[in-house]
VEXLUMMAR-588642 format. One record per residue: residue number from 0; residue in three letters; y, z, x of N, C-alpha, C in turn. Coordinates in steps of 0.1 Angstrom, whole numbers, plus 5000, padded with zeros to 4 digits. Example, Ala and Ser with C-alpha at 12.3 -4.5 7.8 and 13.67 -1.06 7.14 Angstrom:
BEGIN
R pos code   nY   nZ   nX  caY  caZ  caX   cY   cZ   cX
R   0  ALA 4943 5078 5132 4955 5078 5123 4967 5078 5132
R   1  SER 4978 5071 5128 4989 5071 5137 5000 5079 5129
This chain:
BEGIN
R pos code   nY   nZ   nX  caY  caZ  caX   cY   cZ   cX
R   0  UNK 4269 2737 3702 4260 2748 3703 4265 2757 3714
R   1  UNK 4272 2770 3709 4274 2777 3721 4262 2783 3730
R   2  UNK 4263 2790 3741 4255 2798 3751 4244 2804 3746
R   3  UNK 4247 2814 3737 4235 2823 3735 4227 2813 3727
R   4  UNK 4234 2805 3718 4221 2794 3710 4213 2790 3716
R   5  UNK 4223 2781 3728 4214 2773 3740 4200 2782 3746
R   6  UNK 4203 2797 3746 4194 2802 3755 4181 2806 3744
R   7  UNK 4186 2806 3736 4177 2811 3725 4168 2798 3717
R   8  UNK 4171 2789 3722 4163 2780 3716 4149 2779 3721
R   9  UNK 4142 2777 3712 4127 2779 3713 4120 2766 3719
R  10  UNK 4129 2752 3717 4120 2737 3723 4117 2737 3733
R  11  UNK 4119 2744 3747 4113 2739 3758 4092 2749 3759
R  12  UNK 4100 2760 3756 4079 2769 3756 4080 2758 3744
R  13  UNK 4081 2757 3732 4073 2750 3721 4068 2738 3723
R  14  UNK 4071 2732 3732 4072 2717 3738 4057 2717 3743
R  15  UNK 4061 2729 3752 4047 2734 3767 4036 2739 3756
R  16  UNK 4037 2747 3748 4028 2749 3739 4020 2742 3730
R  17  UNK 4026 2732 3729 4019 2720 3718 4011 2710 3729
R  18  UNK 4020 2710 3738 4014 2699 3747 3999 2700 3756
R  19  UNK 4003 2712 3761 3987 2716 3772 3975 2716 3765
R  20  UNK 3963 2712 3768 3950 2710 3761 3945 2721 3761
R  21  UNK 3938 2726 3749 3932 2743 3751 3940 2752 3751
R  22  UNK 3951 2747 3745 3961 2759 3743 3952 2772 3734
R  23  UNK 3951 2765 3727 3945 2772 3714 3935 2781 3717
R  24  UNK 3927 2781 3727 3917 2787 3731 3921 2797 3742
R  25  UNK 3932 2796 3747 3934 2806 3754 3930 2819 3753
R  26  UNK 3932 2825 3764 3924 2841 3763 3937 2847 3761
R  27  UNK 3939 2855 3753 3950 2865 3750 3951 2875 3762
R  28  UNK 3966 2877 3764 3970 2881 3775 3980 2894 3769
R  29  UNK 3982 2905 3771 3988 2915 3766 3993 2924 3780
R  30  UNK 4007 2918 3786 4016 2927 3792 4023 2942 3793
R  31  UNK 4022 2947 3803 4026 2958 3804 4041 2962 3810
R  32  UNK 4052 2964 3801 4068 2965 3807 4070 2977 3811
R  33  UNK 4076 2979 3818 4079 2993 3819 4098 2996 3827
R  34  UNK 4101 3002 3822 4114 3002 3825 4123 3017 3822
R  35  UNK 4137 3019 3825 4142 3031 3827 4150 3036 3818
R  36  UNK 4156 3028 3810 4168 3029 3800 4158 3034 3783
R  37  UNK 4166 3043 3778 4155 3047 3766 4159 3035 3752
R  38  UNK 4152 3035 3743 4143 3021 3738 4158 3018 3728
R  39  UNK 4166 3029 3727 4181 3020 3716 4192 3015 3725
R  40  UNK 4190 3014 3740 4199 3005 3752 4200 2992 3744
R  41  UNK 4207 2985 3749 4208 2969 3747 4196 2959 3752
R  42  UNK 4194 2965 3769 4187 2961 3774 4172 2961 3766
R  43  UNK 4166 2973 3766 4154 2968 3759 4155 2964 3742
R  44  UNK 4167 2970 3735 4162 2967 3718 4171 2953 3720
R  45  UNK 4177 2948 3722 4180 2937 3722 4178 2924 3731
R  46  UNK 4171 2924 3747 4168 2911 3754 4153 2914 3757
R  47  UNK 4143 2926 3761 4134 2928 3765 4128 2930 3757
R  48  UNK 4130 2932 3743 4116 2932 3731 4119 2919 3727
R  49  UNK 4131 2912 3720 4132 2900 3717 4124 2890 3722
R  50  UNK 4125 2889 3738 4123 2881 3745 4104 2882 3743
R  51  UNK 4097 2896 3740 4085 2896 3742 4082 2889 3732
R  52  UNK 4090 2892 3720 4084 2888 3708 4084 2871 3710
R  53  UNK 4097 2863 3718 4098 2854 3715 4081 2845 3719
R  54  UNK 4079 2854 3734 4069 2845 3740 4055 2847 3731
R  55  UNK 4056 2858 3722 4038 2861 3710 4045 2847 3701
R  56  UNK 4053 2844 3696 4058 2832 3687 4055 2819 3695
R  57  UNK 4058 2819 3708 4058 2802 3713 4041 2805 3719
R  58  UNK 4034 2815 3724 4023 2809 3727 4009 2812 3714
R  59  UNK 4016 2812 3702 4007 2816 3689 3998 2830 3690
R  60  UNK 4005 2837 3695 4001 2848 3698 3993 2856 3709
R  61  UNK 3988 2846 3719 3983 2851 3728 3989 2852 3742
R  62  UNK 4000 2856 3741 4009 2862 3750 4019 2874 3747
R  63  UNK 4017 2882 3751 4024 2894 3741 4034 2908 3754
R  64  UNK 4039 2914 3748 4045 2923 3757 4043 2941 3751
R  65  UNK 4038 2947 3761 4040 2959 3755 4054 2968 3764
R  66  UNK 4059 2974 3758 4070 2978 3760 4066 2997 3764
R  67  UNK 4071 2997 3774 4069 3017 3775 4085 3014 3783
R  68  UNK 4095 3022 3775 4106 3026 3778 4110 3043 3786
R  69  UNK 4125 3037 3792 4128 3059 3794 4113 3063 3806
R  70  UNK 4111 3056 3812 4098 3058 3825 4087 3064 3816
R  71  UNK 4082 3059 3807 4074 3065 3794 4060 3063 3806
R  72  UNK 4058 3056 3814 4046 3058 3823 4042 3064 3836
R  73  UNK 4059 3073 3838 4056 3081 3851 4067 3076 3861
R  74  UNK 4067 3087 3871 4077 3076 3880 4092 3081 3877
R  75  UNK 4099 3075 3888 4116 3075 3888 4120 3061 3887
R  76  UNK 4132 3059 3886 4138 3045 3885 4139 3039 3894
R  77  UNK 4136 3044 3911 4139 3040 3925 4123 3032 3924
R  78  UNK 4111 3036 3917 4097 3035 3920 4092 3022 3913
R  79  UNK 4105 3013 3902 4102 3007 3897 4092 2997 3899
R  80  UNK 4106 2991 3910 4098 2975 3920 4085 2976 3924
R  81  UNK 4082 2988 3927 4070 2990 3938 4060 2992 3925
R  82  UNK 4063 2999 3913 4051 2999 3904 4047 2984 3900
R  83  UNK 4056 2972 3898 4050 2962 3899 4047 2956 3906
R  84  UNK 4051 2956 3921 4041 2953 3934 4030 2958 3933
R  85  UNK 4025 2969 3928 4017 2970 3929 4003 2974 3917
R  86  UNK 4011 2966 3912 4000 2967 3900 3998 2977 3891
R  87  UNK 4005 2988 3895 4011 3001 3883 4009 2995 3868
R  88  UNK 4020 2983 3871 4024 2979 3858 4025 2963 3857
R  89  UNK 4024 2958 3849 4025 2941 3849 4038 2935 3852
R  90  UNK 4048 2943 3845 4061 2940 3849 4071 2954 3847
R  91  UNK 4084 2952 3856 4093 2960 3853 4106 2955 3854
R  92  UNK 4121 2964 3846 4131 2962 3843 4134 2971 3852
R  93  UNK 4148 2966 3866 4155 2977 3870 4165 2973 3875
R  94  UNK 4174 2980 3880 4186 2976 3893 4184 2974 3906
R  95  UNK 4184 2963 3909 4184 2963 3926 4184 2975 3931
R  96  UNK 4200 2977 3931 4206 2988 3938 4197 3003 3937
R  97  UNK 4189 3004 3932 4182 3017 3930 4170 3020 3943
R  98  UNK 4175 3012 3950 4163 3012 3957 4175 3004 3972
R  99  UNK 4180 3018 3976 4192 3013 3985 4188 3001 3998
R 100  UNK 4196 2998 4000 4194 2988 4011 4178 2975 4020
R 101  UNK 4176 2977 4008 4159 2971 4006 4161 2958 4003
R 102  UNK 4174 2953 3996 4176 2939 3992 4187 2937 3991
R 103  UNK 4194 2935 4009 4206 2932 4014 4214 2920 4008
R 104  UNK 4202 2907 4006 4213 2898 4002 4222 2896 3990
R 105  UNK 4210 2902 3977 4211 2903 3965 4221 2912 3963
R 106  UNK 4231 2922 3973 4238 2929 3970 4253 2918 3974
R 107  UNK 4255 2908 3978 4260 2899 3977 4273 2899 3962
R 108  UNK 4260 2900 3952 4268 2897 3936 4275 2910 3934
R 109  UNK 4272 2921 3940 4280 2935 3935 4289 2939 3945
R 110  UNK 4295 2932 3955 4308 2932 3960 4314 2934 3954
R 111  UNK 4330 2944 3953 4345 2944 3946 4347 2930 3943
R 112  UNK 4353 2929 3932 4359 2916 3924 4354 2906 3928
R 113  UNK 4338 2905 3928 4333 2893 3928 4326 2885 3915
R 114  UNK 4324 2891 3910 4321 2891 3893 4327 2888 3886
R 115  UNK 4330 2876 3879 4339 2870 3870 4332 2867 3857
R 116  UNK 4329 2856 3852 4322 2856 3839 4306 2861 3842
R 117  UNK 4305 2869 3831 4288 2876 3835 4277 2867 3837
R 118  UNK 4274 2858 3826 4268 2847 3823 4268 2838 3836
R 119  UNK 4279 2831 3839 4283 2821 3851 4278 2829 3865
R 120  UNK 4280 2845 3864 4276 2855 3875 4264 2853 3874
R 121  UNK 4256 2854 3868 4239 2856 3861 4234 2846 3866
R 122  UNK 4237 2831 3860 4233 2818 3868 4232 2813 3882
R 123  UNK 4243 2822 3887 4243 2821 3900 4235 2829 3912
R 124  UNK 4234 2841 3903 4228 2852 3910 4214 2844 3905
R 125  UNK 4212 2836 3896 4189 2836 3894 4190 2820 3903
R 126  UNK 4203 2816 3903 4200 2800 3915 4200 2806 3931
R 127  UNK 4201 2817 3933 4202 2823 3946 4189 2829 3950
R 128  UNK 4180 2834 3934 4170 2842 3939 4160 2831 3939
R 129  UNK 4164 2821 3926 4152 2807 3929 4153 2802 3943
R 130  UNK 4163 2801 3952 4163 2792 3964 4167 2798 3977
R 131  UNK 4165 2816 3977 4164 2817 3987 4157 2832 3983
R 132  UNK 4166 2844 3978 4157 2857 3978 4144 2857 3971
R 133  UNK 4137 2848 3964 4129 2850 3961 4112 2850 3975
R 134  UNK 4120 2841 3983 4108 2838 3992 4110 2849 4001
R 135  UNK 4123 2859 4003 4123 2869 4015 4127 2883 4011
R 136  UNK 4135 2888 4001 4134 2903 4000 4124 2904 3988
R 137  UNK 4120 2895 3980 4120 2897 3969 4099 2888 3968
R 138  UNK 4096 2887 3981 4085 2880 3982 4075 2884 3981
R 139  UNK 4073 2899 3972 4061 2907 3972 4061 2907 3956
R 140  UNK 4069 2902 3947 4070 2900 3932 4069 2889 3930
R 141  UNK 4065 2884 3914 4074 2873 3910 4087 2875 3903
R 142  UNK 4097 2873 3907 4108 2874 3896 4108 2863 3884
R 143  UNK 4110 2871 3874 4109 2867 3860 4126 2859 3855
R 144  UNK 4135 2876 3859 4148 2872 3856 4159 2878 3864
R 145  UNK 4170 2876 3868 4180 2880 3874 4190 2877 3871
R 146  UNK 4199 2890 3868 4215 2894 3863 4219 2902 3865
R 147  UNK 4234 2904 3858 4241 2909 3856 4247 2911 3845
R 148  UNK 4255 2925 3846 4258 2930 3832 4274 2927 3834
R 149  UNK 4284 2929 3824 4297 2925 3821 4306 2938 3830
R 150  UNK 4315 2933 3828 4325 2944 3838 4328 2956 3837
R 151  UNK 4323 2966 3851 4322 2980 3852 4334 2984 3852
R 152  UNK 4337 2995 3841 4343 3003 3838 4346 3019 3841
R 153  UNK 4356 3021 3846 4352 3037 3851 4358 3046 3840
R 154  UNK 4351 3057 3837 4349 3067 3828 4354 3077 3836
R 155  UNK 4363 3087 3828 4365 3101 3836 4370 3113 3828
R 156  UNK 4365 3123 3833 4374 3135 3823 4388 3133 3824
R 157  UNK 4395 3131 3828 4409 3127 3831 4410 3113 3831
R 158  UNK 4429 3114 3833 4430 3101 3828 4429 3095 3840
R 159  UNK 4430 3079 3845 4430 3072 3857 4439 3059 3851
R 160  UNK 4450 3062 3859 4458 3052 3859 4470 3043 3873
R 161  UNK 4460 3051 3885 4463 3043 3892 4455 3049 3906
R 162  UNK 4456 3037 3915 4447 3035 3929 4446 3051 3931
R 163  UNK 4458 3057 3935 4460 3071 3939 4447 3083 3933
R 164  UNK 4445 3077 3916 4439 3090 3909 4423 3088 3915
R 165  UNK 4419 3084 3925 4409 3079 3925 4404 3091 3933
R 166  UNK 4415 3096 3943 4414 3107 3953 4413 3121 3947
R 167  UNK 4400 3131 3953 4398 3140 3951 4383 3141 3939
R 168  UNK 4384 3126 3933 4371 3125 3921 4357 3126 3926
R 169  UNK 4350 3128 3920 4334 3131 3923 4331 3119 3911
R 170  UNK 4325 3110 3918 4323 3100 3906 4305 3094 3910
R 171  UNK 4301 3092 3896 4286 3087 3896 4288 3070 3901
R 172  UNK 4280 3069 3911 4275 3053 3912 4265 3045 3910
R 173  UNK 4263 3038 3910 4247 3030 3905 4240 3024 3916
R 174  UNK 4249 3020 3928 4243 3014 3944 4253 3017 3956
R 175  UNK 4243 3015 3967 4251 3017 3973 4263 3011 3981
R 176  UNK 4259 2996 3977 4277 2990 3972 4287 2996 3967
R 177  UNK 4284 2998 3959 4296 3008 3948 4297 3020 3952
R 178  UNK 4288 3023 3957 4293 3040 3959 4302 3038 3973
R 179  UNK 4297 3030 3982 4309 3025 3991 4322 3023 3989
R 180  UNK 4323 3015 3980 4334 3009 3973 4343 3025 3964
R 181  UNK 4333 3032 3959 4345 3044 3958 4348 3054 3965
R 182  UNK 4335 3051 3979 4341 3060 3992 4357 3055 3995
R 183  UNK 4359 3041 3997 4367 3038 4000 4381 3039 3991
R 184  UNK 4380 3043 3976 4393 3038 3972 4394 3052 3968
R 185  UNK 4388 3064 3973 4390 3076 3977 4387 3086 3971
R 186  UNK 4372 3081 3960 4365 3089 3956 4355 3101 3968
R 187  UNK 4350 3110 3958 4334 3113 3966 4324 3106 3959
R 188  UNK 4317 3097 3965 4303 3092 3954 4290 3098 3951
R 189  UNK 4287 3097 3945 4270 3105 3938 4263 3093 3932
R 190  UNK 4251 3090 3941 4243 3078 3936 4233 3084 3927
R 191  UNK 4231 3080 3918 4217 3089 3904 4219 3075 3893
R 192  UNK 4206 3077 3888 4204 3061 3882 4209 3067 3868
R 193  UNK 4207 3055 3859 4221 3060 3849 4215 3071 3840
R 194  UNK 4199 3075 3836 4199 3081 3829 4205 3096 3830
R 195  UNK 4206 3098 3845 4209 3114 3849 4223 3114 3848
R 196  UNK 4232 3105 3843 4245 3107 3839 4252 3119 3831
R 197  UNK 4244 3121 3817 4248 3129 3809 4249 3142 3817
R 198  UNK 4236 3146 3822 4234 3156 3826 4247 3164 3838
R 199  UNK 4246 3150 3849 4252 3157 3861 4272 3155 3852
R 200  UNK 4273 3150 3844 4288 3154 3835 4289 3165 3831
R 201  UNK 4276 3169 3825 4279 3182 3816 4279 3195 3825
R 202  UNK 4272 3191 3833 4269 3202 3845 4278 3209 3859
R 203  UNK 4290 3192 3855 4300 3190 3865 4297 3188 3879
R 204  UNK 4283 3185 3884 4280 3176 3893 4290 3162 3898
R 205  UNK 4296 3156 3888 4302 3145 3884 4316 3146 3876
R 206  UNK 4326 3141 3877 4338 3140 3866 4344 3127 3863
R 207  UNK 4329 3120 3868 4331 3108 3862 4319 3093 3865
R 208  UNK 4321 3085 3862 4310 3076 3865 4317 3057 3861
R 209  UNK 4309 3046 3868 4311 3040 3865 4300 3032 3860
R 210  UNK 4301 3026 3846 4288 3019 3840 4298 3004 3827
R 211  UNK 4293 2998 3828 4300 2991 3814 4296 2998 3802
R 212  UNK 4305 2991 3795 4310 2998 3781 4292 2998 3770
R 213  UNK 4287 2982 3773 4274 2982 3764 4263 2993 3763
R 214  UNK 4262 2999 3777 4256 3008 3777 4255 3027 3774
R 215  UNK 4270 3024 3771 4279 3044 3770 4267 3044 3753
R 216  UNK 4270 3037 3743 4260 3050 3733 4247 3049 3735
R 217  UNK 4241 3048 3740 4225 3052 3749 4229 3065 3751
R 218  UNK 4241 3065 3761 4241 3081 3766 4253 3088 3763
R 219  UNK 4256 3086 3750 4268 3091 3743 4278 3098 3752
R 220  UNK 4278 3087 3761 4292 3087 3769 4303 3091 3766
R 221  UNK 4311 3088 3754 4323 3087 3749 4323 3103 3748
R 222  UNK 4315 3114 3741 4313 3123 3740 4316 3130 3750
R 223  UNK 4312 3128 3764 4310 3135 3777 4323 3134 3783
R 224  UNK 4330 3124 3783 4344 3119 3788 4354 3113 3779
R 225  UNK 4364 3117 3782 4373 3111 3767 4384 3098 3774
R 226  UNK 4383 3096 3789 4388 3083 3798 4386 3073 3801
R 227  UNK 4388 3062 3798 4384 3050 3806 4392 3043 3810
R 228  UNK 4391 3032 3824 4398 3028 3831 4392 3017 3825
R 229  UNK 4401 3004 3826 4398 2986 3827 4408 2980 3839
R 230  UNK 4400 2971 3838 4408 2963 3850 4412 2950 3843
R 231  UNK 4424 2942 3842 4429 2932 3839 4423 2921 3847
R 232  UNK 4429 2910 3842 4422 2896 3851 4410 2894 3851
R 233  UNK 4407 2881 3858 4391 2874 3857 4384 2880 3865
R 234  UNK 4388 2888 3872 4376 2894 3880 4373 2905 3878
R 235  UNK 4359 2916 3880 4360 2925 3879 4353 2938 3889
R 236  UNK 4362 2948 3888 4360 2957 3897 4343 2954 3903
R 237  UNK 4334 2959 3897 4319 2958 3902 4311 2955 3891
R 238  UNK 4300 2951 3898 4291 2946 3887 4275 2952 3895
R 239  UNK 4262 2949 3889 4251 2957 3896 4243 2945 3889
R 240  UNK 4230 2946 3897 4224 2935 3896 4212 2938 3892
R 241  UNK 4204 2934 3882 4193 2936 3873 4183 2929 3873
R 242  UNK 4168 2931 3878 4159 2925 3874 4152 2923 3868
R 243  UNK 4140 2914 3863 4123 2914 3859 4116 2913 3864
R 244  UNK 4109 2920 3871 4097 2912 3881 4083 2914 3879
R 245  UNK 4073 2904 3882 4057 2907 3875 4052 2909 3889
R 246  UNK 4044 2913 3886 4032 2916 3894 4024 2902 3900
R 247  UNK 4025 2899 3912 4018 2885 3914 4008 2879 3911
R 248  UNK 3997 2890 3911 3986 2890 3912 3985 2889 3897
R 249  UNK 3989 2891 3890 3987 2894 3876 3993 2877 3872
R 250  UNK 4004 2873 3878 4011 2861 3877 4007 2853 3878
R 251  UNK 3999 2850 3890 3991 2839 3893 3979 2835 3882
R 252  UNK 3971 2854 3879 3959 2851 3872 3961 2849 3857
R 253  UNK 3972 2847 3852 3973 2842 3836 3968 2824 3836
R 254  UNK 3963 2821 3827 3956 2809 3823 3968 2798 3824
R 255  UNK 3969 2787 3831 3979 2776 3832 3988 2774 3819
R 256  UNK 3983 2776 3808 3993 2776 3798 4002 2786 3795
R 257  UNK 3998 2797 3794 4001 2804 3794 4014 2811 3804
R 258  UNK 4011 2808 3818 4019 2808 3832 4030 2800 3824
R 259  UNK 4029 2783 3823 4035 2773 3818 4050 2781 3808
R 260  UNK 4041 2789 3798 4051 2793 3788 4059 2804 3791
R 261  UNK 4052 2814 3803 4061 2823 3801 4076 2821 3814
R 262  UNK 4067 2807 3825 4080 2802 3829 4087 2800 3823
R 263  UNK 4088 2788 3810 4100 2782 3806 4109 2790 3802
R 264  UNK 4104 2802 3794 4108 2817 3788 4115 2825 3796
R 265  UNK 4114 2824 3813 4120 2831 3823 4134 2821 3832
R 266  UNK 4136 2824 3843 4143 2821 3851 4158 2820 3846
R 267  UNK 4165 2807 3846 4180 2806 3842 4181 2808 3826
R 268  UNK 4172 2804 3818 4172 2804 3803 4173 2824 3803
R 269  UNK 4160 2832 3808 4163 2849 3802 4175 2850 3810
R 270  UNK 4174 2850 3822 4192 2855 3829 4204 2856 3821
R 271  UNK 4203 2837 3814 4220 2839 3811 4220 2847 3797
R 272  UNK 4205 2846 3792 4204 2851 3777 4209 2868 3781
R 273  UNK 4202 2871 3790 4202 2890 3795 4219 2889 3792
R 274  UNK 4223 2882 3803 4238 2881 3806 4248 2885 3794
R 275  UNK 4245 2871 3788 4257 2869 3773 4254 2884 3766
R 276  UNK 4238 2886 3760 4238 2897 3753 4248 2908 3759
R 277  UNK 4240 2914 3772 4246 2925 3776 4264 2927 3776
R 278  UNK 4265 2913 3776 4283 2909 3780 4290 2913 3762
R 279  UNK 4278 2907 3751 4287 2910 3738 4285 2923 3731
R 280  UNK 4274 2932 3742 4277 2944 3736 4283 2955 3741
R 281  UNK 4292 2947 3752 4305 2960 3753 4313 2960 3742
R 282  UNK 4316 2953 3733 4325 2956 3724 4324 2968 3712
R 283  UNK 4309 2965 3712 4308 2978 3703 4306 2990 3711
R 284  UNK 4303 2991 3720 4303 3000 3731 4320 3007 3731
R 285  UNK 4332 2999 3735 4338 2998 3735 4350 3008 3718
R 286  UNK 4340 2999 3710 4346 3004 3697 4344 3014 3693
R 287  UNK 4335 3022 3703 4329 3038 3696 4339 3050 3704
R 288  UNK 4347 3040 3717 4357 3047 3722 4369 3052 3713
R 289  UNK 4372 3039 3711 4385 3037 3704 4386 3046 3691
R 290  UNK 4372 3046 3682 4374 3049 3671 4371 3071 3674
R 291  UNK 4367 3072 3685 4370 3087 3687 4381 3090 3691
R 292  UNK 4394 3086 3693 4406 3084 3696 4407 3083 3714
R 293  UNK 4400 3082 3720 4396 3083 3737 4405 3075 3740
R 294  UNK 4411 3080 3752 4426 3071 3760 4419 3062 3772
R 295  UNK 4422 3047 3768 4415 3037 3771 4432 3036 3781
R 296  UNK 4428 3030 3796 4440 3025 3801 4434 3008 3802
R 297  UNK 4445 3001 3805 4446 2990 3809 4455 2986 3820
R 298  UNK 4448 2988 3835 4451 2983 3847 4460 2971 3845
R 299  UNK 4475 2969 3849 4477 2958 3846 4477 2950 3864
R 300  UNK 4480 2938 3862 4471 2928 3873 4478 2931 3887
R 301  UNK 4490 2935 3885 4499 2946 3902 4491 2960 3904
R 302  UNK 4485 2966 3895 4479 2975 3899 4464 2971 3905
R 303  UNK 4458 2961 3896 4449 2956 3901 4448 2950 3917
R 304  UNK 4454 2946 3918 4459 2935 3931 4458 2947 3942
R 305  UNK 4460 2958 3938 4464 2971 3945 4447 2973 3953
R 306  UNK 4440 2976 3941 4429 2979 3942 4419 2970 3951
R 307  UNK 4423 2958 3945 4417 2943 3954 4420 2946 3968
R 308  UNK 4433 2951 3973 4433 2951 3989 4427 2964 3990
R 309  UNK 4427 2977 3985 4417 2986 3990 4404 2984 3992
R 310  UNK 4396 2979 3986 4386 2971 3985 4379 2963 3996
R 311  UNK 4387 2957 4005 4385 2949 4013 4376 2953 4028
R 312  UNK 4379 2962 4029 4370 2973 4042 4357 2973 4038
R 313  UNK 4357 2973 4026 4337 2972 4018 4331 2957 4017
R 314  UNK 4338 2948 4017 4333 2935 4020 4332 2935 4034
R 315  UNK 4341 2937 4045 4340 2939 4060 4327 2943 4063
R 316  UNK 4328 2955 4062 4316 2966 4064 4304 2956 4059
R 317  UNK 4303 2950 4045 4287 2943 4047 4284 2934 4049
R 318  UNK 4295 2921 4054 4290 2915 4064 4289 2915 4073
R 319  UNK 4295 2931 4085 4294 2931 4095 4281 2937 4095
R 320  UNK 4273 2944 4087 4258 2952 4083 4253 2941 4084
R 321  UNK 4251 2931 4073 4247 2920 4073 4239 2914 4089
R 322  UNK 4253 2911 4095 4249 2911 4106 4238 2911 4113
R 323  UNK 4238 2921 4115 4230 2934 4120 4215 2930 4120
R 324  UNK 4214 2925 4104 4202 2926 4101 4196 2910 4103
R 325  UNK 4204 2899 4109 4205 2885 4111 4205 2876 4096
R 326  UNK 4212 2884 4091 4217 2876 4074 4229 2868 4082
R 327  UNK 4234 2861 4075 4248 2854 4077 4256 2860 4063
R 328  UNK 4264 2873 4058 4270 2880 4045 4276 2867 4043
R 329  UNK 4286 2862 4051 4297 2854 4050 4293 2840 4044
R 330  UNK 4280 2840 4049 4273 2825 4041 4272 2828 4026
R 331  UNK 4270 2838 4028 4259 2844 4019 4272 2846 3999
R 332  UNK 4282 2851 4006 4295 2854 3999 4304 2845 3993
R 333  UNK 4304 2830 4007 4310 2816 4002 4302 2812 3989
R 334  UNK 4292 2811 3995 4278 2805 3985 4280 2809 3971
R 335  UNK 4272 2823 3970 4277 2833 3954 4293 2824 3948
R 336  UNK 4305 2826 3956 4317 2824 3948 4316 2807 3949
R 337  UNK 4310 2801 3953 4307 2784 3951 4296 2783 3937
R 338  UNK 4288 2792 3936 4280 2791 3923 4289 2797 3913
R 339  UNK 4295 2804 3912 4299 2812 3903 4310 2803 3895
R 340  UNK 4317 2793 3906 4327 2786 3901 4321 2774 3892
R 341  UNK 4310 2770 3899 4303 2763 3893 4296 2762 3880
R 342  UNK 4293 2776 3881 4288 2781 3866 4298 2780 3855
R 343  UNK 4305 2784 3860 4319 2791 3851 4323 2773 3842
R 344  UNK 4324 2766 3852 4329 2749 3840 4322 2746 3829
């Protein structure tokens, strides 16, 4: 049984569903999602409606998800977290990073080349938020799920094919990890969450951006830039870190069964599921480059290695921040690449 089967299988809620007394009598519960990506992303038509539907199937219908995509209820992408803190909304889908330096440890996973398999990243990153961020940056939600998406790729009107071309670019970032990371390797960075991508390209705010591949036909990327960079090897340049989080108050008050099923449905099971999907739809992502004739480079692993030591000032920099704020980064950094390895067997 490979990964995505595993995560997709229905026996652990079906289990909790048959077993609890009064299931049947439960009071129907009907959730509110709200999130930033518009409704043909991967993210919601493929892990976040799936996943709603799966939980109306295991709890016989009286657990349901309503979906408002593209901020369909108001709001920016930075306002996510806080609309489900506070009861805006039942739950929301966003990026850490959109909401700068608010959740220092979790920026841990979006370090330069810390990211290796998405999935094995994913597991490690939701075994970090179950056993430590959950009780301290993250202690005014419940987190549902936590990931990552597959390896960031940079996009440009021009070509990029080496450390050097990085100088003189105006490039879009997603956090402020990354946008450090291309302060450093000698971009100018522009933080804007991804939907304002198209715009600040066409407008030349930007002449370039970094996003993975799954995501470019949402925002018909390929169209806007005809370049992309890859990086060779198991690691990859950057990665950004993705949530679910409910509203607690809303969390706590669902009926025990119900709680029961939408646990089993959450934590490491949606992560690695988020993970693997988001990870197999770079390829068609990927294939809508290729087949517009777009000049794809491939970093090979001496140029990479290049980048890896530029890089290294932006890991400095946030554990010595870290610091600052009485984290231990360096604990914090061992740890992540001790799970990750772990995941990865």
């Amino acid at each position: 049984m490979d990964r995505r089967t595993f995560m997709l299988s229905v026996a652990p809620a079906a289990i909790v569903a048959g077993s609890l007394p009064g299931a049947a009598a439960a009071q129907e519960v009907s959730l509110r999602l709200h999130q930033f990506l518009p409704p043909v992303a991967t993210v919601p038509a493929h892990i976040l409606k799936p996943w709603g539907e799966r939980l109306a199937e295991v709890s016989g219908g009286r657990l349901g998800v309503q979906h408002f995509d593209a901020m369909a209820l108001g709001g920016r992408p930075p306002e996510l977290l806080d609309q489900a803190r506070d009861g805006v909304v039942d739950m929301t889908m966003t990026l850490v990073g959109y909401t700068p330096g608010r959740f220092p440890r979790s920026e841990v996973f979006e370090l330069p080349f810390m990211m290796t398999d998405p999935v094995a990243t994913s597991l490690a990153f939701w075994e970090m938020m179950e056993t430590d961020f959950q009780n301290n940056e993250f202690s005014d939600v419940k987190v549902l799920g936590a990931w990552v998406h597959g390896p960031g790729v940079i996009h440009t009107e021009t070509p990029m094919t080496k450390l050097e071309d990085m100088a003189g670019r105006t490039m879009r970032g997603p956090t402020r990890v990354i946008n450090d990371l291309l302060s450093e390797l000698g971009a100018t960075p522009v933080g804007m969450p991804l939907p304002a991508i198209p715009e600040a390209l066409s407008k030349g705010v930007v002449n370039g951006t970094v996003i993975p591949w799954e995501v470019t036909p949402s925002i018909r990327l390929t169209e806007l830039v005809s370049n992309h960079a890859e990086f060779s090897g198991e690691e990859a340049l950057y990665t950004a870190t993705i949530v679910l989080v409910m509203n607690k108050a809303k969390y706590e008050a669902l009926p025990d069964d119900l709680r029961a099923i939408l646990d089993a449905e959450a934590g490491a099971k949606l992560s690695g599921f988020a993970a693997q999907v988001m990870y197999e739809y770079d390829k068609p992502g990927r294939d809508i480059a290729v087949a517009a004739g777009n000049n794809i480079v491939q970093l090979d692993e001496a140029e990479v290695a290049r980048w890896k030591e530029a890089s290294q000032p932006v890991v400095a920099r946030w554990v010595a921040e870290m610091e600052t704020k009485g984290i231990d980064g360096q604990a914090l950094i061992d740890r992540a690449k001790s799970l990750i390895a772990e995941k990865s067997t």
